[in-house]
TORTORKE-470231 format. One line per 3 residues: number of its first residue (from 1); their letters; for each residue x, y, z of N, C-alpha, C. Coordinates in steps of 0.05 Angstrom, whole numbers, padded with zeros to 5 digits. Example, Ala and Ser with C-alpha at 12.3 -4.5 7.8 and 13.67 -1.06 7.14 Angstrom:
1> AS> 00264/-00114/00156/00246/-00090/00156/00264/-00066/00156  00257/-00045/00142/00273/-00021/00143/00258/00001/00157
REM end
This chain:
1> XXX> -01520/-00418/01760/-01496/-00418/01743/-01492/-00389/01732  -01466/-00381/01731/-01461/-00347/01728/-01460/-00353/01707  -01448/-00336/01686/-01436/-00331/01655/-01419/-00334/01648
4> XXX> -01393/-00334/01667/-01371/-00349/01654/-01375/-00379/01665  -01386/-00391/01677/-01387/-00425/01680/-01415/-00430/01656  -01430/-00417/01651/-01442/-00422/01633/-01420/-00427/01599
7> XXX> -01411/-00400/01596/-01392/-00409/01569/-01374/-00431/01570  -01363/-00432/01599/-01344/-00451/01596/-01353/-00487/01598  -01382/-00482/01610/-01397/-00515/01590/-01401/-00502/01566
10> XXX> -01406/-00493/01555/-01414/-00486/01527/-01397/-00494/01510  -01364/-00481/01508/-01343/-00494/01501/-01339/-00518/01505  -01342/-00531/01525/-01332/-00548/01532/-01348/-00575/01511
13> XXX> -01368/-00574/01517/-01394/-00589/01501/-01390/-00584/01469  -01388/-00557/01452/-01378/-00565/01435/-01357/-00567/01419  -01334/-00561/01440/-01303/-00575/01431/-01305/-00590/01436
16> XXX> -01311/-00617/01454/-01309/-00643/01458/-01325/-00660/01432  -01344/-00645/01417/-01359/-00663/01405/-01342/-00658/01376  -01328/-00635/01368/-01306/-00635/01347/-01285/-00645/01351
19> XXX> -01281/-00654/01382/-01255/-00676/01383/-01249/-00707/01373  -01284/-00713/01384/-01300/-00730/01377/-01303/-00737/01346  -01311/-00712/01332/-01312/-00724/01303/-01292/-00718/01290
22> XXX> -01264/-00708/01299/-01241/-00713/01287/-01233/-00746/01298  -01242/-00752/01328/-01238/-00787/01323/-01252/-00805/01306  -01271/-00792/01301/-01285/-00815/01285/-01271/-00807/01251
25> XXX> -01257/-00790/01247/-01242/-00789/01214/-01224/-00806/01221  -01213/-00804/01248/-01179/-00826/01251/-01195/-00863/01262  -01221/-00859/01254/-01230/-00889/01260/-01223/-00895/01285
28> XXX> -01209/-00880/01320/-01207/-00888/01338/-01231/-00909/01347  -01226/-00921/01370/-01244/-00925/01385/-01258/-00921/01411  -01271/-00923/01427/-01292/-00905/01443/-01276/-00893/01465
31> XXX> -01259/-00907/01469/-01235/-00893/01493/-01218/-00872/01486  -01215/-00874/01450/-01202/-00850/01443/-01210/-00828/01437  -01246/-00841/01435/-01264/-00815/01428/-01260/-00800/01461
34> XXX> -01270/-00814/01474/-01266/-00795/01495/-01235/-00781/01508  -01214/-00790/01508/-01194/-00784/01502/-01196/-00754/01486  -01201/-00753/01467/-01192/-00736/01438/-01211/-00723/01450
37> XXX> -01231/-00724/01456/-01257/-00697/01467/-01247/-00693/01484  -01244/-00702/01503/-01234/-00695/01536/-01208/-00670/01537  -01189/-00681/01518/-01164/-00660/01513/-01167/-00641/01495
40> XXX> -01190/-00643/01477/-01208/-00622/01466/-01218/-00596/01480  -01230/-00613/01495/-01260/-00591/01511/-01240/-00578/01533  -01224/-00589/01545/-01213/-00576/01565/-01179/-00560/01561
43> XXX> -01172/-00571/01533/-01139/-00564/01539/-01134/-00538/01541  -01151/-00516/01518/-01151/-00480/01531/-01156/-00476/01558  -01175/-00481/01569/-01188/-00464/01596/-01167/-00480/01612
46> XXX> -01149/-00507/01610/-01125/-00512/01624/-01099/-00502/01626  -01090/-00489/01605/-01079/-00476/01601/-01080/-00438/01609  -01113/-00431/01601/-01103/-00410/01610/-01114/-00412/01650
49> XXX> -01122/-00424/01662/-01127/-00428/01683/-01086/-00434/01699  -01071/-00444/01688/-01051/-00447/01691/-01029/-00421/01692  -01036/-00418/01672/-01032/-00389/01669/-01029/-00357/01685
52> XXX> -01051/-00354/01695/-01072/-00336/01711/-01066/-00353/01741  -01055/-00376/01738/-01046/-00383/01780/-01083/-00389/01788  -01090/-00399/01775/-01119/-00395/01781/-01131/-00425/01798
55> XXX> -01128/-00420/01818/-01124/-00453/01834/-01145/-00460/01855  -01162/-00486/01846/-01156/-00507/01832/-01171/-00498/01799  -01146/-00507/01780/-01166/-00512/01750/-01202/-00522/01747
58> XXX> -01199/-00504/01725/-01234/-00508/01728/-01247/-00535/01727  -01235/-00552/01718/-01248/-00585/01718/-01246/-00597/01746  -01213/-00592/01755/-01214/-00597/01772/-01241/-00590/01800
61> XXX> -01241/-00566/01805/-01256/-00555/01816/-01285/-00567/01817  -01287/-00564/01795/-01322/-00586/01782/-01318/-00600/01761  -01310/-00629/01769/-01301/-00652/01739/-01334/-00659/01731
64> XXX> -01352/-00646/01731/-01370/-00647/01716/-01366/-00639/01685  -01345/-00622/01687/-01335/-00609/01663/-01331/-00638/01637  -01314/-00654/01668/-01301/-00677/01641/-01317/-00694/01632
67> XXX> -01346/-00706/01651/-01371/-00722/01650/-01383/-00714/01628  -01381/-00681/01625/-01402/-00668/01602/-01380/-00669/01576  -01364/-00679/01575/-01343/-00681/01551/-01347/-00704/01549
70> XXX> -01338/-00725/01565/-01345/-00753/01559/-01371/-00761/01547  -01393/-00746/01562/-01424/-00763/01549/-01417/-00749/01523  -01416/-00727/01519/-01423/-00715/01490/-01401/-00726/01467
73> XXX> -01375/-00737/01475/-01360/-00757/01462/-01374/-00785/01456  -01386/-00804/01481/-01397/-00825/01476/-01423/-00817/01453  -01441/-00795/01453/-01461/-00798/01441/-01458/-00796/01411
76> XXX> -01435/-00774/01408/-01424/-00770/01380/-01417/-00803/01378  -01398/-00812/01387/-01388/-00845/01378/-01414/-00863/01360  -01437/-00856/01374/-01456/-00868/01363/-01481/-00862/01346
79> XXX> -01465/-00835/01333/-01492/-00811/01323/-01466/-00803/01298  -01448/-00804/01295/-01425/-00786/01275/-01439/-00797/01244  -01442/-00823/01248/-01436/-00836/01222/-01470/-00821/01210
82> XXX> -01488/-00810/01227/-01510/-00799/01214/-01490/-00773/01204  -01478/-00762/01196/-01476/-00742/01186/-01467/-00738/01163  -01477/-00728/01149/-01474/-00730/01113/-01444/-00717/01110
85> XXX> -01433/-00696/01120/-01404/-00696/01126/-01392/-00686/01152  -01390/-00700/01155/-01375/-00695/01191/-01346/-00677/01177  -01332/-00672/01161/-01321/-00650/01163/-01332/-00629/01154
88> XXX> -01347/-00622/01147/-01359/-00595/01149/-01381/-00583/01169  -01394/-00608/01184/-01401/-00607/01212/-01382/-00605/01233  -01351/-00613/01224/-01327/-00604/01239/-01321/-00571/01252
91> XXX> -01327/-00566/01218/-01314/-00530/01217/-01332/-00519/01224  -01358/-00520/01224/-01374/-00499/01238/-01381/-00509/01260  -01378/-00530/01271/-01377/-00533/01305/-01361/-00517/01318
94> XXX> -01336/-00524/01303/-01301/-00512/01318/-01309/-00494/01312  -01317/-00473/01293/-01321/-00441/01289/-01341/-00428/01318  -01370/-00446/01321/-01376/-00437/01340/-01364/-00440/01372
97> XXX> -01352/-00462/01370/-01334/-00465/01395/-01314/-00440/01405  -01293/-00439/01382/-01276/-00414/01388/-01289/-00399/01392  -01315/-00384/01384/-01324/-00356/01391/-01336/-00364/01423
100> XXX> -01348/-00383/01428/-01352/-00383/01460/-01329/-00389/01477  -01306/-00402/01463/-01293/-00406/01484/-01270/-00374/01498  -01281/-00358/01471/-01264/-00336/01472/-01278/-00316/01491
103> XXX> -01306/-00312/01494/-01313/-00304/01514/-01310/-00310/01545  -01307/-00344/01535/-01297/-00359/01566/-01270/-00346/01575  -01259/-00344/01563/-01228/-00336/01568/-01225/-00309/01579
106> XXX> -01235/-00293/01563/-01226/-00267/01563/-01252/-00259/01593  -01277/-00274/01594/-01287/-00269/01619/-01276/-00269/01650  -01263/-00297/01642/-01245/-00309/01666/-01221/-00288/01676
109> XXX> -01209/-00276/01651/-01185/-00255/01656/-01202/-00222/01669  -01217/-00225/01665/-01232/-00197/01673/-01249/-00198/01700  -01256/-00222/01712/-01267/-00229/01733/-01242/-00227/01756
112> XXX> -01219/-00231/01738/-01192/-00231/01763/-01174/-00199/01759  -01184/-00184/01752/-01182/-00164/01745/-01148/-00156/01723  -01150/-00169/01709/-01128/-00167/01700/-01120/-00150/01669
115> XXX> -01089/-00139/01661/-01089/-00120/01650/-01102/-00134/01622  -01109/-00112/01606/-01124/-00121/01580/-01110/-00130/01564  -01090/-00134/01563/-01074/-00149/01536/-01070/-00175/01553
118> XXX> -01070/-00184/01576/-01078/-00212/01599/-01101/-00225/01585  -01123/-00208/01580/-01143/-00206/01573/-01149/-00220/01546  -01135/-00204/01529/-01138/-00215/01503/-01122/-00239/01498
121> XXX> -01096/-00239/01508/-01085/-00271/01503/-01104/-00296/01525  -01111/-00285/01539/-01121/-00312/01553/-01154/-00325/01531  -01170/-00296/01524/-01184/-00310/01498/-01173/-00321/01478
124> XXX> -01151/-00317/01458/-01136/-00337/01449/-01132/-00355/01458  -01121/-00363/01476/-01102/-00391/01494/-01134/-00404/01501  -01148/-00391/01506/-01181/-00412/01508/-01191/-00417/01491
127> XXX> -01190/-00416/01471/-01201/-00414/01446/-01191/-00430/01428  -01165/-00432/01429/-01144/-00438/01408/-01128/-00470/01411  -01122/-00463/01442/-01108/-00485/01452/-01108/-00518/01451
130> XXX> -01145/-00525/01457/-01153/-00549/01448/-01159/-00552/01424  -01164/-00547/01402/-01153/-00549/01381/-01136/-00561/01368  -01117/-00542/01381/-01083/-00545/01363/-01077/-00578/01375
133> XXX> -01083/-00569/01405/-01074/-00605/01415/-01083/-00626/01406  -01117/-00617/01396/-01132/-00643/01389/-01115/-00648/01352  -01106/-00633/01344/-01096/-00636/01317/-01074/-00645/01314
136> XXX> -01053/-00635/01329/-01027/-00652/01336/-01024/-00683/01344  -01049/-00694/01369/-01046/-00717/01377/-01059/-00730/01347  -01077/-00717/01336/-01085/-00745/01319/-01066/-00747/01286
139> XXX> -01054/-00727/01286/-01036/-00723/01273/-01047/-00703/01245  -01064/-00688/01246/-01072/-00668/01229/-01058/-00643/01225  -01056/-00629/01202/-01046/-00605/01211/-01072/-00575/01215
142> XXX> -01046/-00569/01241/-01072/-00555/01260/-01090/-00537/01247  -01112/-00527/01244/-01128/-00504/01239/-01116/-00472/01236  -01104/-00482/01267/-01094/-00451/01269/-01068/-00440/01247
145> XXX> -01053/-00467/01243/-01035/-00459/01224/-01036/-00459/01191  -01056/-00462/01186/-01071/-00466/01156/-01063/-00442/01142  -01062/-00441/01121/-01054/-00420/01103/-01073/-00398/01111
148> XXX> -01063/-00371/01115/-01089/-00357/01121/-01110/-00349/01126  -01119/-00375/01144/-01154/-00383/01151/-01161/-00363/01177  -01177/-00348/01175/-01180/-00320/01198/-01191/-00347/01225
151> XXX> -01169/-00347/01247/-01177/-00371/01264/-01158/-00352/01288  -01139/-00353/01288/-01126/-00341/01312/-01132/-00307/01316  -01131/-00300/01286/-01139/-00277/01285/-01171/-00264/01288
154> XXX> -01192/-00286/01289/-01216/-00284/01295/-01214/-00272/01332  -01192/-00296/01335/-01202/-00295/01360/-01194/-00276/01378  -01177/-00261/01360/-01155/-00233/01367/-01176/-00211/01364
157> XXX> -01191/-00203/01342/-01212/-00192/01338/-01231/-00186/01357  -01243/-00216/01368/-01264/-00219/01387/-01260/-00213/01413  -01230/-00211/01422/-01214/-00214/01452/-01212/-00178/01450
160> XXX> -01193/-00177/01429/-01191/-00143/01437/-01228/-00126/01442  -01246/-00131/01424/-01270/-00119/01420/-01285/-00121/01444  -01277/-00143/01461/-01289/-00149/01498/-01275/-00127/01509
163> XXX> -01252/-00127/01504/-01230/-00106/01526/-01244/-00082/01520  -01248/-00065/01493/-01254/-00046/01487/-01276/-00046/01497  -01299/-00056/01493/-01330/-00049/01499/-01327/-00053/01531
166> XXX> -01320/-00074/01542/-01312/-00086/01581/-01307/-00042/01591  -01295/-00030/01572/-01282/00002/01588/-01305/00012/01590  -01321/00019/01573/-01352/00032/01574/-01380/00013/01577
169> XXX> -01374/-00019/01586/-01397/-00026/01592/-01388/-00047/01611  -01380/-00046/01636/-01363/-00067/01656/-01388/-00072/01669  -01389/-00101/01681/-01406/-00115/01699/-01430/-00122/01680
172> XXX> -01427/-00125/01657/-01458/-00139/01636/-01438/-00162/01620  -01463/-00174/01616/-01448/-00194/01592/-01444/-00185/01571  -01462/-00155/01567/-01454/-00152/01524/-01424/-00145/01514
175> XXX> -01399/-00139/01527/-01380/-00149/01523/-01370/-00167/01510  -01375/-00191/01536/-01378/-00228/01521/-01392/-00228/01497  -01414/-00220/01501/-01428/-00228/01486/-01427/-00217/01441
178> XXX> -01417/-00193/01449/-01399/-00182/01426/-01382/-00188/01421  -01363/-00197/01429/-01329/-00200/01422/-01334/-00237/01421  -01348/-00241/01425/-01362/-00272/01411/-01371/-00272/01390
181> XXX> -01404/-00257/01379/-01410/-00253/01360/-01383/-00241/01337  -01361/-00229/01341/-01347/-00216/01333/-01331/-00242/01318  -01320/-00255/01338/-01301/-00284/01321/-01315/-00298/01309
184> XXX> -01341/-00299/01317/-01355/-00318/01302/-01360/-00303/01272  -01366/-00289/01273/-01374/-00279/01234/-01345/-00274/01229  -01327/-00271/01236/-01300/-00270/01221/-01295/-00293/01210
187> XXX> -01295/-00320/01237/-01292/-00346/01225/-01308/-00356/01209  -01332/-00345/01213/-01349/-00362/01189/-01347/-00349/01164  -01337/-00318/01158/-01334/-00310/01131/-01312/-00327/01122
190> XXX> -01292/-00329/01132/-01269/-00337/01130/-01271/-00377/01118  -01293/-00387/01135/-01299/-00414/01119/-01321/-00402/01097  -01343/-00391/01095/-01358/-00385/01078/-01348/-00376/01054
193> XXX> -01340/-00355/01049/-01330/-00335/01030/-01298/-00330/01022  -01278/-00348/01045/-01261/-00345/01037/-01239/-00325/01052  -01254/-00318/01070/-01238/-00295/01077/-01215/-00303/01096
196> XXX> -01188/-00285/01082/-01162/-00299/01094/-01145/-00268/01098  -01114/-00272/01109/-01098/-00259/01103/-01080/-00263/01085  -01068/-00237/01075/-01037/-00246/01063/-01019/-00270/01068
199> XXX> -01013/-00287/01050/-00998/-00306/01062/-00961/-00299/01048  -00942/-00307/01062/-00922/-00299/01052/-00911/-00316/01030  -00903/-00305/01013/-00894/-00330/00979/-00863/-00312/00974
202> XXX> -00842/-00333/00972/-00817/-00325/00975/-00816/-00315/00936  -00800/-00299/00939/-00792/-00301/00913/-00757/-00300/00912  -00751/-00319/00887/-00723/-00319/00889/-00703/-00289/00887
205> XXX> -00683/-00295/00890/-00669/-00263/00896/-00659/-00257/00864  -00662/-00231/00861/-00655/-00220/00833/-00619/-00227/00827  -00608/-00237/00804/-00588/-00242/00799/-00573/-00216/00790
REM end
């Protein structure tokens, strides 16, 4: 197994299991757990695989992808209710998710040699994408759109920092492997400590 099919089970395994325990907050049942993980774990790397003309999609190619989303959905179904809070076992799952799935992304764009800002949105769109979907279908509002929670912009952080280091260190993982570590301590300051951006607050117009 190379390093980008490595991240992209990595992602895959633990976005499916935060799809998973956003079903178990909406009380679904086991078909929707897997459902809700399934369109979790896979809806970025489908999207940016769509994207990129990249044919066949990576599940497709090897639906092991979706088996390893499914078991890790069924096992959560029967393991969630051990968790003293499954939403805060939420956010730092999804936190570690986005930072691998952003290496997945931005790997995949660099293996097909493509320009670096290709680059940095396709780590976003992997990163970001199942998510937003898994938050829309169950009817949450999304992560990414939260009042200035460093989440899209983590992953902006972590995507450009691959491109930059990918110019003076091409053909290694420490690229990936930085511009991962990179979203990940943004996102986790950002749940830990608070760390956000400016958010915009209207003020009425002077009379």
């Amino acid at each position: 197994m190379n390093l980008i099919s490595f991240l992209d089970y990595a992602s895959v395994i633990v976005f499916a299991i935060t799809g998973a325990l956003v079903a178990s907050r909406a009380q679904l049942d086991l078909v929707g757990f897997v459902f809700i993980a399934c369109l979790t774990a896979v809806g970025g790397g489908t999207i940016r695989d769509l994207l990129l003309d990249r044919n066949p999609i990576f599940w497709i190619a090897e639906p092991t992808y979706l088996g390893t989303a499914a078991t890790a959905a069924m096992i959560t179904f029967f393991t969630a209710h051990l968790l003293e809070s499954r939403m805060r076992a939420l956010i730092w799952l999804d936190s570690f998710a986005l930072a691998v799935a952003v290496a997945a992304g931005a790997g995949v764009a660099i293996n097909l040699e493509q320009a670096p800002v290709i680059v940095v949105l396709m780590g976003i769109v992997t990163s970001c994408m199942g998510g937003l979907m898994r938050d829309v279908v169950v009817g949450d509002v999304p992560v990414v759109l939260k009042q200035g929670e460093l989440y899209v912009t983590a992953a902006f952080a972590g995507a450009t920092t691959t491109v930059m280091l990918n110019s003076y260190l091409p053909d290694v993982p420490y690229p990936l492997i930085i511009g991962a570590a990179v979203t990940w301590v943004l996102r986790a300051g950002s749940i830990q400590f608070g760390w956000n951006l400016p958010v915009y607050k209207s003020t009425p117009p002077k009379s």
